[in-house]
N, C-alpha and C positions, 0 to 999 in steps of 0.2 A: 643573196644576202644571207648570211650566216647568221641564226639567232643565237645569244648565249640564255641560255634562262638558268634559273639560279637553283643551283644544286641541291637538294633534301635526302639524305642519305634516311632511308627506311630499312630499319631493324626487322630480323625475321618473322617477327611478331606482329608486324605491321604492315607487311605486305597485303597488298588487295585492298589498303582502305585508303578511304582517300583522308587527305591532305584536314578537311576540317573536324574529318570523324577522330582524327590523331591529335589534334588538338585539345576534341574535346575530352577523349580518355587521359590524356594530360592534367588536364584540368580537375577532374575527379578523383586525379590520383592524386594532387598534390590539395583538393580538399579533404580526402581521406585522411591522408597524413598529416594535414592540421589539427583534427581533432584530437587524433592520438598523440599526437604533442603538448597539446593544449590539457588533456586528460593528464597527461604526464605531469605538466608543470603545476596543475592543478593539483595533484598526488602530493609532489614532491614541496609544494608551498603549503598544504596541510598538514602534511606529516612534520614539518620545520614548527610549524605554527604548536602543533601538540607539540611536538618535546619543547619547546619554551615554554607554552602553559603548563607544562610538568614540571619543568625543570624548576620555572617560579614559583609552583604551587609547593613544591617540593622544598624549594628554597624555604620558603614562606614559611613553610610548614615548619620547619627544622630549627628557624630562627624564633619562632614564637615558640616550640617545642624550649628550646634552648633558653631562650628568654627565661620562660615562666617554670623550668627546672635551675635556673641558676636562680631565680627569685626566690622557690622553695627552699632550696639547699642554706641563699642567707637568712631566710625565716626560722630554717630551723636551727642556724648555727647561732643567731640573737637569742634563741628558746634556750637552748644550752648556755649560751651563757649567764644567760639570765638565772639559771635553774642551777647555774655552780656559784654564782651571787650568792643566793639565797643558800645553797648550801655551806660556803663560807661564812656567809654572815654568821647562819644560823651554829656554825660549829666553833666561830670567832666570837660569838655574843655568849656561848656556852661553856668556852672553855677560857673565857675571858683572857683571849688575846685579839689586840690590837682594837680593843672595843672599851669606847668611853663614852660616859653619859654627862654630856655638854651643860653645866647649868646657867642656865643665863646671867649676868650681871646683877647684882644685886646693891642696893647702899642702905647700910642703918646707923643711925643714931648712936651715937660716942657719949659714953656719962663723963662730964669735964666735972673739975672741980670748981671753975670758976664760972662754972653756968653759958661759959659761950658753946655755940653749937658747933660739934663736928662732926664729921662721918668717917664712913669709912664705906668703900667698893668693896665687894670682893668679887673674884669671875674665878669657878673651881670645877674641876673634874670630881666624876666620882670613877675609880674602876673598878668593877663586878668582878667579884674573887670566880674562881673554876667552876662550872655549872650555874653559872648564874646570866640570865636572860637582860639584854641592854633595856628590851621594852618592858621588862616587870619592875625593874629600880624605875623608869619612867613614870609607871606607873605612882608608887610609893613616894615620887621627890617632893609631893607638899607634906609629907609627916617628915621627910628628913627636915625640909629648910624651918619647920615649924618649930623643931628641937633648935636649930641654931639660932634662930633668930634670941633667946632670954640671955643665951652667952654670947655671943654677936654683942649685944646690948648695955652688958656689965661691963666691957673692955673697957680701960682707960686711954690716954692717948701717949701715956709712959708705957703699957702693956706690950703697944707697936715698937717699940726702939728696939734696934739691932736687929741679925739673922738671928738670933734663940727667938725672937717671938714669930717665925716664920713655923719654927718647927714645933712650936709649943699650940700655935692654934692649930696647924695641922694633927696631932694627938689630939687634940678636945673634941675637933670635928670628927674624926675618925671613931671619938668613944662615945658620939652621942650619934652614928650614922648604926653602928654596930647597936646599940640600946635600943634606938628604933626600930630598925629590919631583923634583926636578929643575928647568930653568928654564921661564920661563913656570906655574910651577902654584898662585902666591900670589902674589895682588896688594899685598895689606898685611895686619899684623896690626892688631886695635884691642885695645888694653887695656883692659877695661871694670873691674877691681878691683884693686890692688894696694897692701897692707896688710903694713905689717910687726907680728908679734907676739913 
């Protein structure tokens, strides 16, 4: 009887051992080379890991960098403007343009002849001639309105009829705004309401 046994073809390297000694250098070889793989992918999943943690830190970094440099740039572009406000104001209040000193609404007493009561509103601008300060007439507006108020006072309620008496108290006001403050310190008055009641 003819036996077949099953064939093992042995590399030069391997000749003279046997069959389990080839097995186990096998074995060793292919735990060798797990580790070094294993080491590898270990390598290779660290090094992925840092550059993300760079990359975000970096990210991070740039965008809070970024943030808080666009933050300063609009802090200091509100400062400027803020600081051309007050430049304008202060050269608009000086050179008294486009600057008016707002007087609040006011109502006084009308001499009638027949003793009923009436009034009258007035609601007036004043505007600061050239070099003249909005908040220093601010200051001075209870010695102006103190002048107006005894001619305020006298008006009659025939004094109001027509446009001439629009233009006639605006001179009075204007000659007693000038007697108080002195010259040069009102350009003009504007009358913005005047109502007889």
């Amino acid at each position: 009887m003819h036996r077949r046994g099953v064939g093992v073809q042995i590399s030069e390297g391997h000749q003279g051992m046997s069959s389990p000694e080839i097995i186990e250098e096998g074995a060793e070889a292919a735990n060798a080379a797990k580790p070094k793989s294993k080491k590898k992918l270990i390598i290779i999943i660290g090094a992925a890991a840092g550059v993300l943690l760079l990359g975000g830190g970096g990210g991070a970094a740039f965008m809070l960098t970024g943030s808080s440099a666009k933050a300063e740039s609009a802090k200091d572009a509100h400062a400027e403007k803020k600081d051309e406000k007050k430049a304008e104001g202060g050269e608009g209040a000086a050179a008294g343009k486009d600057a008016f000193l707002d007087v609040p609404a006011f109502m006084v007493n009308l001499r009638s002849p027949d003793g009923q009561a009436r009034f009258l509103k007035l609601h007036f601008m004043i505007v600061p001639a050239d070099g003249v300060a909005v908040d220093d007439l601010k200051e001075k507006l209870p010695l102006v309105l103190d002048a107006y108020q005894p001619f305020l006072r006298e008006l009659r309620p025939e004094d109001l009829a027509g446009s001439a008496a629009v233009f006639r108290i605006k001179e009075e006001m204007m000659v007693r705004a000038t007697a108080t403050l002195g010259d040069g310190q009102v350009k003009d008055i504007l009358i913005q309401d005047l109502v007889q009641q």
